[in-house]
C-alpha positions as CSV (number, residue, x, y, z in Angstrom):
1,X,-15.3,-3.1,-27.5
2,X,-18.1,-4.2,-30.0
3,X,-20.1,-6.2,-28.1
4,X,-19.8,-4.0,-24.9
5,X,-18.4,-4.4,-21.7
6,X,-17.4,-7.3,-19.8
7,X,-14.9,-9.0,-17.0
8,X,-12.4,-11.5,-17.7
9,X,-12.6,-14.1,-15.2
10,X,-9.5,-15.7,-13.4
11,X,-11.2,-19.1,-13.4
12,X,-8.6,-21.2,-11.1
13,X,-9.1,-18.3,-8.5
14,X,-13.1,-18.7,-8.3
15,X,-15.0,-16.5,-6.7
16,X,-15.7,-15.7,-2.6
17,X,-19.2,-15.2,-0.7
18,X,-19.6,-11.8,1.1
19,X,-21.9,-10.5,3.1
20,X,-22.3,-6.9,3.1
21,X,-25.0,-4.7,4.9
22,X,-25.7,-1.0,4.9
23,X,-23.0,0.3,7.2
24,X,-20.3,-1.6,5.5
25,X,-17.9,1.1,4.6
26,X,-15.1,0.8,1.1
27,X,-12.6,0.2,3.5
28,X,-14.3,-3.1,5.2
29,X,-15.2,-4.6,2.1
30,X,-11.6,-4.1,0.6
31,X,-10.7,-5.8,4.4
32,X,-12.8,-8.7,3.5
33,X,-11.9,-9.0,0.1
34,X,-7.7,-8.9,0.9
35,X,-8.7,-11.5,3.7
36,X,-10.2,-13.8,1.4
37,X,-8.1,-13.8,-1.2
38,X,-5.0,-13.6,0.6
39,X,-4.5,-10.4,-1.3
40,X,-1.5,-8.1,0.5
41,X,-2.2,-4.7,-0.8
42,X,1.6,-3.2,0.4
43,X,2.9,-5.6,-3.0
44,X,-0.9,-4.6,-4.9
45,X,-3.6,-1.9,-5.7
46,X,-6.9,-3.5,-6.0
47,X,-10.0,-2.1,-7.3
48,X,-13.5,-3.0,-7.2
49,X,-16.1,-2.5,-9.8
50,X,-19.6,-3.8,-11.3
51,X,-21.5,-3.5,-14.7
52,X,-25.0,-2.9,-14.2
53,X,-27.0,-5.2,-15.8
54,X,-29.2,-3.0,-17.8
55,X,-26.3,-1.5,-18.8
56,X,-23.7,-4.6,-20.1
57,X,-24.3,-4.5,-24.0
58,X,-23.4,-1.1,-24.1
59,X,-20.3,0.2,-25.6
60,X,-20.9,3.2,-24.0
61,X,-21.2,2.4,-20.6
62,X,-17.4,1.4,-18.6
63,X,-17.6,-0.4,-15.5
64,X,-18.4,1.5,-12.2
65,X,-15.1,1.7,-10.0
66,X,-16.0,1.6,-6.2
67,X,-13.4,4.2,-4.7
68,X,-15.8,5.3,-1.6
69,X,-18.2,4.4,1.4
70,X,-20.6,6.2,-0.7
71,X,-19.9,4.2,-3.8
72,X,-20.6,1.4,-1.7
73,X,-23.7,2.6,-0.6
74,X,-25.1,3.1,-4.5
75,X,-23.9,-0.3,-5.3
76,X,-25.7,-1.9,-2.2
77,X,-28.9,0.2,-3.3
78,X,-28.4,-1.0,-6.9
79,X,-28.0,-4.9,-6.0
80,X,-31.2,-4.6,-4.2
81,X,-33.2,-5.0,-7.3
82,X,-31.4,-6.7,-9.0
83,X,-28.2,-9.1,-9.2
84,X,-24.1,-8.4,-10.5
85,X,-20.9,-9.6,-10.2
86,X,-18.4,-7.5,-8.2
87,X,-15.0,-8.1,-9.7
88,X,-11.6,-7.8,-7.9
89,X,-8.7,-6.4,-9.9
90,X,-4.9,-6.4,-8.9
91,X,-2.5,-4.4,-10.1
92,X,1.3,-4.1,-8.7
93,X,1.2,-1.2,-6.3
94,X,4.0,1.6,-5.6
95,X,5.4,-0.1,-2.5
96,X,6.4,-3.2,-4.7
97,X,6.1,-2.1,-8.5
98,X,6.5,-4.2,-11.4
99,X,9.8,-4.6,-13.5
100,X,8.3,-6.1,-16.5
101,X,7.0,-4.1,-19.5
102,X,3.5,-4.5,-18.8
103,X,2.1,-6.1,-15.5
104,X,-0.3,-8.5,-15.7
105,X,-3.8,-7.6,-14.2
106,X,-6.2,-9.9,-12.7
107,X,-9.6,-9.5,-12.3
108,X,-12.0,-12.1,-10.5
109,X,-15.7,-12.0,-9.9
110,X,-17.6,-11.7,-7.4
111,X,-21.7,-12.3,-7.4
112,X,-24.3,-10.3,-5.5
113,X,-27.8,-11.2,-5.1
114,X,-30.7,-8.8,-3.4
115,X,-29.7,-10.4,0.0
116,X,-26.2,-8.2,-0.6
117,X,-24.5,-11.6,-0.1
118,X,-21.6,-11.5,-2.5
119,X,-19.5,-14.2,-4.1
120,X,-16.1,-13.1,-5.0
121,X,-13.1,-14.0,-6.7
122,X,-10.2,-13.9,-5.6
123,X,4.2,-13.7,-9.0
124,X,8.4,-15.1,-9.4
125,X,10.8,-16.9,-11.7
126,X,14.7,-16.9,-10.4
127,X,17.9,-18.0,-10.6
128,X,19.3,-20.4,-8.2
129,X,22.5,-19.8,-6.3
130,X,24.7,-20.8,-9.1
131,X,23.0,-18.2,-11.1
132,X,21.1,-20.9,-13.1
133,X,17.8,-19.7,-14.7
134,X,14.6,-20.6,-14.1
135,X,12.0,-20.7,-17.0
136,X,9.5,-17.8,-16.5
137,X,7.3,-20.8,-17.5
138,X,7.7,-21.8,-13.3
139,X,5.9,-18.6,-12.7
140,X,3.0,-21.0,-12.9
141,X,3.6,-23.7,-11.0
142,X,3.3,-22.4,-7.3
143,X,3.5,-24.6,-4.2
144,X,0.5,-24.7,-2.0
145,X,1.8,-22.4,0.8
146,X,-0.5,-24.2,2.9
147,X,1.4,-27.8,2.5
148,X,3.8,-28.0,4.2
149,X,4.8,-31.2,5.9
150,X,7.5,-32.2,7.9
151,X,9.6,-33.8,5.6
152,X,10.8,-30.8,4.6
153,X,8.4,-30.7,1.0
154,X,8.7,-26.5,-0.4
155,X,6.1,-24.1,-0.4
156,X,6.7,-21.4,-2.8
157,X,6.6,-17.7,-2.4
158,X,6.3,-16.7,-5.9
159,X,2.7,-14.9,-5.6
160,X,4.3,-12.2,-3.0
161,X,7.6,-10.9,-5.3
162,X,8.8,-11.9,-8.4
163,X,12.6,-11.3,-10.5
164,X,12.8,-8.0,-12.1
165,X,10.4,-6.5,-9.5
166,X,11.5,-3.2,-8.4
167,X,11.1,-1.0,-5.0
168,X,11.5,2.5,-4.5
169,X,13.4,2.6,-2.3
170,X,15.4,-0.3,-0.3
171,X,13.1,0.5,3.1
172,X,10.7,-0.1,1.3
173,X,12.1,-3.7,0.0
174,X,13.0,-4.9,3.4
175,X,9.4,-3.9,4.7
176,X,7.9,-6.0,2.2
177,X,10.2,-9.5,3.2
178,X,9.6,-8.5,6.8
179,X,6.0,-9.0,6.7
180,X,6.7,-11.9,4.2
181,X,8.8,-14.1,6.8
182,X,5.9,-13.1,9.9
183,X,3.2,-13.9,7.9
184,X,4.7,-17.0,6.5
185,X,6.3,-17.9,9.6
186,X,10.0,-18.0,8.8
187,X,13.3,-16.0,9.2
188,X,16.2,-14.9,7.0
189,X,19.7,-13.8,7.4
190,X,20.8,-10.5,5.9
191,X,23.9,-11.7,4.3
192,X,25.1,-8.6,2.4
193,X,23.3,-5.4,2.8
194,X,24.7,-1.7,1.3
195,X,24.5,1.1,-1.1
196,X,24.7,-1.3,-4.2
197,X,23.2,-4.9,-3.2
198,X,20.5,-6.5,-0.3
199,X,21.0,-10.2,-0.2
200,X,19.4,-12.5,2.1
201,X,18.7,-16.2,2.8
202,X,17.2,-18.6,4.8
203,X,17.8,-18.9,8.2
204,X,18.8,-22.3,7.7
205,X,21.9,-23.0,6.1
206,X,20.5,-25.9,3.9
207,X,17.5,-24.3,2.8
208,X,17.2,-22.9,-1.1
209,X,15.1,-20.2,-0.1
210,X,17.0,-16.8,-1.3
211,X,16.8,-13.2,-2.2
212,X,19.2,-10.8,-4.3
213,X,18.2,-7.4,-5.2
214,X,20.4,-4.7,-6.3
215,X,20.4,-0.8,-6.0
216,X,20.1,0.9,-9.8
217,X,22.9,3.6,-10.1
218,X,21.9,6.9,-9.3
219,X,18.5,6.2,-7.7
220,X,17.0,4.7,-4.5
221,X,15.3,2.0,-6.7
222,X,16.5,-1.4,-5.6
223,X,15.3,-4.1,-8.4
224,X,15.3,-8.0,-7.6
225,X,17.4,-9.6,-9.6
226,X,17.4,-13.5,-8.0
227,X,14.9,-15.1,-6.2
228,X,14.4,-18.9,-5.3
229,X,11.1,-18.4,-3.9
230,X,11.2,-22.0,-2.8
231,X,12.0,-23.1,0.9
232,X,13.7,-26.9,1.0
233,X,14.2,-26.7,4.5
234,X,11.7,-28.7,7.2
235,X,8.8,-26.7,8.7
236,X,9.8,-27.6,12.1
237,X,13.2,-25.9,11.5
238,X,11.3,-22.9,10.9
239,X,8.7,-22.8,14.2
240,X,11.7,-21.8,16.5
241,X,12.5,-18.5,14.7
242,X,10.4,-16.5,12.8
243,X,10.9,-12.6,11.9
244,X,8.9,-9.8,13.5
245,X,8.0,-7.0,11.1
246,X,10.1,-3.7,13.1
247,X,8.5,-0.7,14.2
248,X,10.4,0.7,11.6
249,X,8.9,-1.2,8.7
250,X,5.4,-0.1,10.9
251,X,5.9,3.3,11.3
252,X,6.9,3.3,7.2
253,X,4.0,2.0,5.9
254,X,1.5,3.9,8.5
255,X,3.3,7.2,8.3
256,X,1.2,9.2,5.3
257,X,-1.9,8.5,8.0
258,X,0.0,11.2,10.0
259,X,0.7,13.7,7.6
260,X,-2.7,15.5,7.6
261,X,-4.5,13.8,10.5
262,X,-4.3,15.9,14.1
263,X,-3.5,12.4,15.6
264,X,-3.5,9.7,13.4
265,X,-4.2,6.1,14.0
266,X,-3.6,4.8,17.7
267,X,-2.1,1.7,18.8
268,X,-5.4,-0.5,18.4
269,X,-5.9,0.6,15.2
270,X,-2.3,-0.1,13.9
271,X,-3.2,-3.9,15.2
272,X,-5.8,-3.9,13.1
273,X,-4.3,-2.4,10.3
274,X,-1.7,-5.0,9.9
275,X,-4.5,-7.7,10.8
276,X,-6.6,-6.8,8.1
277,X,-4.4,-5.5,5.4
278,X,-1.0,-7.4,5.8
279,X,-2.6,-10.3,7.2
280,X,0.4,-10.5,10.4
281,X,-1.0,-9.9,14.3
282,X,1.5,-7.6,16.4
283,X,1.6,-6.6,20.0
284,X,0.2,-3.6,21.5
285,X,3.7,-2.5,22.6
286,X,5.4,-3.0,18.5
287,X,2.3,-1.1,17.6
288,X,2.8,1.6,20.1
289,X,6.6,1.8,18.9
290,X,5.4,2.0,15.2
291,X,3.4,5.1,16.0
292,X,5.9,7.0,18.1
293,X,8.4,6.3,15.5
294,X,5.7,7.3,12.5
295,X,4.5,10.4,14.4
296,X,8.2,11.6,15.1
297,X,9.7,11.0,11.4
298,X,6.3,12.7,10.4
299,X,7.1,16.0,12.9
300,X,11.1,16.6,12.0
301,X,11.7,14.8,15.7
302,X,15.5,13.5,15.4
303,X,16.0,10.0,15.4
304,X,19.3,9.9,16.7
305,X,18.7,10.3,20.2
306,X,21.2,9.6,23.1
307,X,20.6,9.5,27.0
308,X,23.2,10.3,29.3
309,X,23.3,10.0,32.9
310,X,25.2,9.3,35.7
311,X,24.5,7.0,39.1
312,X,26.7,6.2,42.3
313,X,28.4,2.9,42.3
314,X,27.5,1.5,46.1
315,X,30.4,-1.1,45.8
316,X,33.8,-1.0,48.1
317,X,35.4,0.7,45.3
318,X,33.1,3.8,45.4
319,X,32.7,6.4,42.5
320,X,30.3,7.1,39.9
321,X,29.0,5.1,36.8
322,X,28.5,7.3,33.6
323,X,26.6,6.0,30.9
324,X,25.5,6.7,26.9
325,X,22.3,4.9,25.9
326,X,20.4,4.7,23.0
327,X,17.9,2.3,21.6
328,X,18.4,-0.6,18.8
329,X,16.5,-1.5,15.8
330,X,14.2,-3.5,17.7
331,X,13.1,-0.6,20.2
332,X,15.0,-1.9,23.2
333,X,17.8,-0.1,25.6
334,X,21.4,-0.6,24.0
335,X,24.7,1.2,26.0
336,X,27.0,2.9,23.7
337,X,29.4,3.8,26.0
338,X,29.9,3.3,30.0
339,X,32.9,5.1,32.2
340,X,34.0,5.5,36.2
341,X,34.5,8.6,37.4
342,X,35.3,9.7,41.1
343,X,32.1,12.5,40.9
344,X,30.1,13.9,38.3
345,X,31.5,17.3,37.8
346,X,32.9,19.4,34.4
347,X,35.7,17.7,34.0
348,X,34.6,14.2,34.2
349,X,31.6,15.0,31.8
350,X,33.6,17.0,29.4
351,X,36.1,13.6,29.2
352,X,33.5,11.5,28.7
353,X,32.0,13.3,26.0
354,X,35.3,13.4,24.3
355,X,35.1,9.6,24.6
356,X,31.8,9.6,23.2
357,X,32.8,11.7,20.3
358,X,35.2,8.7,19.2
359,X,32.1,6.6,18.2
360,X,29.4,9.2,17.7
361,X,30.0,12.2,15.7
362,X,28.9,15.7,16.5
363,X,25.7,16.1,14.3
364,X,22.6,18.6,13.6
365,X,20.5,15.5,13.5
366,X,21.4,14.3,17.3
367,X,19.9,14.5,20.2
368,X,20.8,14.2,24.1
369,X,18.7,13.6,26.5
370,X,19.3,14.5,31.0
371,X,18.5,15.2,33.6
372,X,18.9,18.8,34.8
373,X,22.8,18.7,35.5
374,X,24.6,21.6,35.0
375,X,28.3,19.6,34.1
376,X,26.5,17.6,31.0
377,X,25.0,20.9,29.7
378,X,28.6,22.3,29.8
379,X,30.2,19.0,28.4
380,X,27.2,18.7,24.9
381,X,27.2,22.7,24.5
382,X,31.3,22.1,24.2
383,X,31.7,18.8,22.6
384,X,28.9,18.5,20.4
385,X,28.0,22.3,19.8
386,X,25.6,21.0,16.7
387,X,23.8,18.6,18.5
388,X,20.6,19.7,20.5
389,X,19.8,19.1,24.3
390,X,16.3,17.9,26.0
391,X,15.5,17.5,29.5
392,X,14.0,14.1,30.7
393,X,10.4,14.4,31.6
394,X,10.8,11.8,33.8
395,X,13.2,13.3,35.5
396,X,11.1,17.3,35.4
397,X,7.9,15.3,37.1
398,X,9.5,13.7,39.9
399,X,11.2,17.2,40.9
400,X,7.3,18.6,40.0
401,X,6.3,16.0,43.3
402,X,9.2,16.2,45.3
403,X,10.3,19.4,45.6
404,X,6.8,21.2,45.2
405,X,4.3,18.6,46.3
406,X,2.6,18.6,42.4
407,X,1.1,15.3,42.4
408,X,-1.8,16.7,41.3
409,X,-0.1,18.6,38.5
410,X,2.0,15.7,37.3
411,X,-0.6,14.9,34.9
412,X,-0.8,18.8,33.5
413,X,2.9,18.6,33.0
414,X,3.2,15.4,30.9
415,X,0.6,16.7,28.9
416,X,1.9,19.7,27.9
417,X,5.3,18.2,27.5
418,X,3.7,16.1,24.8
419,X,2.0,18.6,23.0
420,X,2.6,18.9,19.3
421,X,0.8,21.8,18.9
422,X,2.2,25.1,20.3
423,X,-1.5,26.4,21.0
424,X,-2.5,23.3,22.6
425,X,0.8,23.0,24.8
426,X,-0.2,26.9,25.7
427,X,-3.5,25.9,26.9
428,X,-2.3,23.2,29.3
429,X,0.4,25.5,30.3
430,X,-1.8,28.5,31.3
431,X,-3.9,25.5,33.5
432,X,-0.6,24.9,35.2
433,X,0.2,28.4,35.9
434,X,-2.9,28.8,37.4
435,X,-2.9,26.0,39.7
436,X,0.8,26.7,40.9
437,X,2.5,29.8,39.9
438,X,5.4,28.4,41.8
439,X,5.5,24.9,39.8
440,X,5.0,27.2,36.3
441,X,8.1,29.6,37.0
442,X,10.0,26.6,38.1
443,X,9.4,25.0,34.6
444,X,9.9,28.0,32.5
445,X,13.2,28.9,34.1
446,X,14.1,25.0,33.3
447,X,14.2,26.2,29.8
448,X,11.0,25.3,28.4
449,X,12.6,24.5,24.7
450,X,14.2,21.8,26.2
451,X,11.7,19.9,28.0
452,X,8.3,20.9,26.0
453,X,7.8,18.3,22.2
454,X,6.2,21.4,20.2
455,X,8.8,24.1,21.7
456,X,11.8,21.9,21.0
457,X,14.6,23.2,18.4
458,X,15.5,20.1,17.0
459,X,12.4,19.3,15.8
C-alpha cells in the first residue's frame, strides 16, 4: 500500500465503548467484543488489531494482531500515551466455513483513549420451498432480529448461515442450528436427516423458516444448499417451544479443552463459556452432561453403554422384572427392553440377552453395566463375547457400607473409581488398603478392571 496502512471501516456497524483495565486478559476482551457485537465465534474467527499512531504512514509497518493476555497488556501500556482504534475483524471460522470463492471480511473500529475506555465496532440468500431463487442482492436486506411483533412480522437469520456455506462435518452443522433456535428462541423439526441430506423446518407448519443442506460425496462435508432464513410465523407461537443446545452439541464444541488439560473446564465454566461466547444460558446439570460426555469421547470411554438389572415384582403374580436401560439424546433414562422371569438365574439371563441381541448387536464399542451377579456375567461373556462388562459403583459402595461397615471409606472408593489416571487411582487405592485391608481385598477380588475408570478395557 502506498500511502501506508489503514482499516476499512464497516460504517452501518459503528463502533462499541469498552472499558478495559490492567487485568483484562485476550480472552475477556474477545468476551466483550462477541457480546457486543452479537458476534458467535462457533460460525467466525475474529481478530483484533491496532496501528500505532506514530507508526500509520508507514508502508512498512502491518497492523499489530492481539493473539495473547500479554499482547493485551503492550497495547494497554501503549494507549496510555496516546490514543488508537482497535478494530474487530471477522472471518468465517472452521466450525461453519465459507462456500463462496472468497469470504468477505469485515473489520470495525474501535477507539481507545488514555482512560483504556474503548469504542468498538462491531450472511444468507436461499431458495424458497419451491426451489425459487432468491437474489444474492437480499443478502443485504436483513430483518431486525430484535422486531418482532405479534402479528407474525419475520426476523431474519441471514447474519448466522448463509447458502453455499459448508460444515465439516454434519455434527458440526446441527450444533451450529442448535444454538441458533436457543439463542433465538425457536424450534425446528428435523424432517429428513441421513448420509446424503439434513433438512429441517419450522416448528410451525405455516412458517417459511427452512433449512436444506446436503452431504458432498465422499466426505463428511455437509454444504447448505437452501435456506429461507426468514420466520413468517407469530412470536407467540414460538415462546411455548424452543430448542435446547444437547450435551452433545456441548461436549463437541468444548471437547479440544480436554485433550491436553489434566481436567479441563468444569461445569461453571461450561455456563460461562456458552454465556459469553455463544450468547445461550444452560443449566448446571446440561453443563455437567456436556462435560462427562466431552471427557469420555476425549478418553476412548464407549458411548454405547447399557445397564442391566433385575428387581422382584411384589405384586400377586410374583416373579422378577428384568430390564435393559440406556440413556437418550437428551441425557435421560430410556428402557430398551423389559422381561418377567420366575428368578434371576443362568437361564433366565442368558434368554434375555438373546432377546436383547434382536435389537442391539454384539459390538467392540458396547458396554454393560451390573451389579455383581454372577448369571449376567455368564449371559454378556456368552451372548455378546465382544462387548465389555463394568460393575456399578453404586452398587460396589453400598456393599463397601453394608457388608464391611466403610462409611468412612465410601468416599476413597468413588474416588479412585473415578480416576483417569492409573497413578493417581494407585494413590487412593494404597489409602484404602491401608485404612481396611479387608475392604481393599474385597475390591480387588471384584475385578478391579471392571469397576475402576483408568483400569477399564473398553476404554
Amino acid at each position: 500500500m502506498n500511502n501506508g496502512w489503514g482499516f476499512l471501516v464497516d460504517e452501518e456497524k459503528g463502533g462499541r465503548l469498552l472499558t478495559l483495565d490492567t487485568s483484562s486478559s485476550f480472552e475477556n476482551l474477545k468476551a466483550m467484543v462477541c457480546e457486543d457485537f452479537g458476534i458467535d465465534v462457533s460460525m467466525v474467527n475474529i481478530e483484533l488489531s491496532y496501528l500505532p499512531s506514530d507508526l500509520i504512514n508507514s508502508i512498512y509497518s502491518p497492523p499489530v494482531i492481539i493473539t495473547s493476555d500479554r499482547q493485551v497488556r503492550n497495547f494497554l501500556t501503549y494507549v496510555k500515551n496516546t490514543s488508537t482504534q482497535l478494530c474487530v475483524s471477522t472471518q468465517a471460522s472452521n466450525i461453519a466455513e465459507e462456500g463462496t470463492e472468497s469470504p468477505n471480511k469485515e473489520e470495525a473500529p474501535m477507539e481507545s483513549d488514555d482512560s483504556s475506555d474503548m469504542e468498538s465496532d462491531d450472511a444468507a440468500d436461499m431458495d424458497s420451498e419451491e426451489d425459487v431463487e432468491v437474489p444474492d442482492s437480499e443478502d443485504d436486506k436483513k430483518c431486525d432480529k430484535e422486531k418482532i411483533n405479534e402479528d407474525g412480522v419475520c426476523f431474519s437469520l441471514v447474519d448466522v448461515v448463509k447458502k453455499g456455506q459448508s460444515f465439516s462435518s454434519k455434527t458440526l452443522l446441527k450444533a451450529a442450528f442448535e444454538i441458533c433456535a436457543m439463542k433465538h428462541n425457536f424450534d425446528y423439526v428435523v424432517a429428513r436427516s441421513d448420509k446424503k441430506v439434513w433438512y429441517i423446518r419450522c416448528s410451525d407448519d405455516d412458517c417459511t423458516w427452512r433449512v436444506r443442506a446436503e452431504g458432498l460425496t465422499g466426505s463428511s462435508y455437509f454444504i447448505i444448499k437452501k435456506y429461507v432464513p426468514d420466520h413468517s410465523c407469530a412470536a407467540s407461537n414460538r415462546k411455548g417451544s424452543v430448542r435446547t443446545v444437547s450435551a452433545k452439541t456441548m461436549g463437541t464444541l468444548i471437547m479440544h479443552k480436554y485433550e491436553t488439560a489434566k481436567e479441563g473446564p468444569r461445569s461453571n465454566d461450561i455456563i460461562q463459556y456458552m454465556r459469553m461466547v455463544h450468547g445461550v444460558e444452560i443449566s448446571y446439570s446440561l453443563a455437567w452432561d456436556a462435560r462427562e460426555y466431552a471427557i469420555n469421547t476425549v478418553k476412548g470411554i464407549p458411548e454405547k453403554v447399557i445397564v442391566v438389572d433385575g428387581t422382584f415384582l411384589k405384586s400377586k403374580y410374583k416373579g422378577v422384572l428384568l430390564v435393559a436401560t440406556a440413556l437418550d439424546g437428551n441425557s435421560s433414562l430410556y428402557p430398551i427392553v423389559f422381561g418377567v422371569v420366575d428368578s434371576e438365574n443362568d437361564l433366565a439371563w442368558n434368554w434375555f440377552m438373546r432377546q436383547l441381541n434382536v435389537v442391539i448387536a454384539d459390538d467392540h464399542s458396547l458396554a454393560f453395566v451390573s451389579d455383581r451377579n454372577s448369571s449376567i456375567a455368564k449371559a454378556i461373556a456368552r451372548v455378546y463375547p465382544q462387548a465389555h462388562h463394568g460393575i456399578c459403583i453404586h452398587h460396589l459402595l453400598n456393599n463397601v457400607v453394608t457388608y464391611f461397615s466403610g462409611k468412612g471409606v465410601a468416599g476413597l472408593v468413588a474416588k479412585a473409581s473415578k480416576a483417569y489416571r492409573a497413578a493417581d487411582f494407585r494413590k487412593v487405592f494404597t489409602a484404602i488398603f491401608a485404612i481396611s485391608p479387608e475392604i481393599g481385598q474385597y475390591l480387588i477380588d471384584a475385578d478391579v478392571r471392571k469397576w475402576a475408570r483408568c483400569q477399564f478395557p473398553g476404554m
